[in-house]
N, C-alpha and C positions, 0 to 999 in steps of 0.2 A: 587635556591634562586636568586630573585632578586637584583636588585643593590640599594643597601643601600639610603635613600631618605636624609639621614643629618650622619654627624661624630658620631656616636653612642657612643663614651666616653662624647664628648660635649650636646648632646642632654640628654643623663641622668642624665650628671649634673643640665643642666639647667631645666629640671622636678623634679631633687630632693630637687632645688634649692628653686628655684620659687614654685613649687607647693607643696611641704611637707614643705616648712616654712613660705610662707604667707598663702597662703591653711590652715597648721596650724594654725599659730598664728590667722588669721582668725574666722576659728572653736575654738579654744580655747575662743576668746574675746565669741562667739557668746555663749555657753558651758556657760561662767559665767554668762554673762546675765540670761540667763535661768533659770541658778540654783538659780537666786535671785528675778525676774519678775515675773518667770512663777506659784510659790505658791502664789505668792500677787496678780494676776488676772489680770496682767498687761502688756503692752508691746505684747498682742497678734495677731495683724495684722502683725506686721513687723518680728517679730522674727518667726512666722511660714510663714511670705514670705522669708525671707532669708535663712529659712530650703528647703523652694523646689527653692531657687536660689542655692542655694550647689546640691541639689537632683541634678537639671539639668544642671548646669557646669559638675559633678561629670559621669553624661548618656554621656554629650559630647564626657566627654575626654576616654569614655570606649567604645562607637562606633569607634571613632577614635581610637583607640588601637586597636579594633578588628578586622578592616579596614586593619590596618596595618600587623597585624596575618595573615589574609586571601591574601594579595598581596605577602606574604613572604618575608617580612622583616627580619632581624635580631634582637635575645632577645633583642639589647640595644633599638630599634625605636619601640617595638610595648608594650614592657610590662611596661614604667614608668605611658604611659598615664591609661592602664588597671589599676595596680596598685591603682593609683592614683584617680581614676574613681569607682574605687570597692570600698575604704573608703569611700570614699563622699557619696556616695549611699548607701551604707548598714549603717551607722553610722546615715546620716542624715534623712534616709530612715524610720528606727526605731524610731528616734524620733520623729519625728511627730505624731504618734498615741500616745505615752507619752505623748507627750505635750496636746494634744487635752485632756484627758484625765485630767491631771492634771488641765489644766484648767477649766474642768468642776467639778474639786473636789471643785476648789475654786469658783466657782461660787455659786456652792450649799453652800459653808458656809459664802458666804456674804448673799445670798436671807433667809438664818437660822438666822444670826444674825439680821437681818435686822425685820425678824417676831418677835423675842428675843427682841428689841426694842421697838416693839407696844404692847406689854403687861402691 
């Protein structure tokens, strides 16, 4: 093993800090949006560009993790970023084709009601 690249008690903290609770509350804010926007047909350029700005923060922080794995580092310097990394990606990863999806539900029942109205 190599020699540790930061204090491995302080470096976990500060990933579990920092990035599972603005990370979080983040994704949460973004999570509510969604779940209120995305039926209504709205709000869809920026909420699925802040889904692959998570996507790819989330790749960042899991090459650098994996970086860290591969150098041989110690569990506390290479798994908060992995961790951390594997959420954001798989969570936010998934939603995007939901979302895509869901907006196309609501798209087809604005262009429905909309033919509903010239009758």
């Amino acid at each position: 093993m190599t020699e540790p690249w930061y204090n491995e008690n302080l470096y976990g903290s500060l990933w579990g800090a920092i990035g599972g609770g603005v990370g979080g509350t983040l994704g949460g804010l973004w999570g509510a949006l969604a779940g209120v926007l995305v039926p209504r047909g709205k709000g869809r350029s920026w909420l699925l560009g802040a889904a692959w700005v998570f996507v790819g923060v989330g790749a960042g922080c899991l090459v650098y993790g994996l970086y860290a794995l591969s150098q041989g580092q110690p569990f506390g310097i290479w798994f908060p970023p992995c961790n951390l990394g594997l959420v954001f990606v798989l969570v936010f990863g998934i939603m995007l084709p939901v979302m895509r999806k869901q907006y196309a539900v609501a798209e087809a029942r604005r262009l429905e009601a909309e033919a509903f109205r010239r009758q």
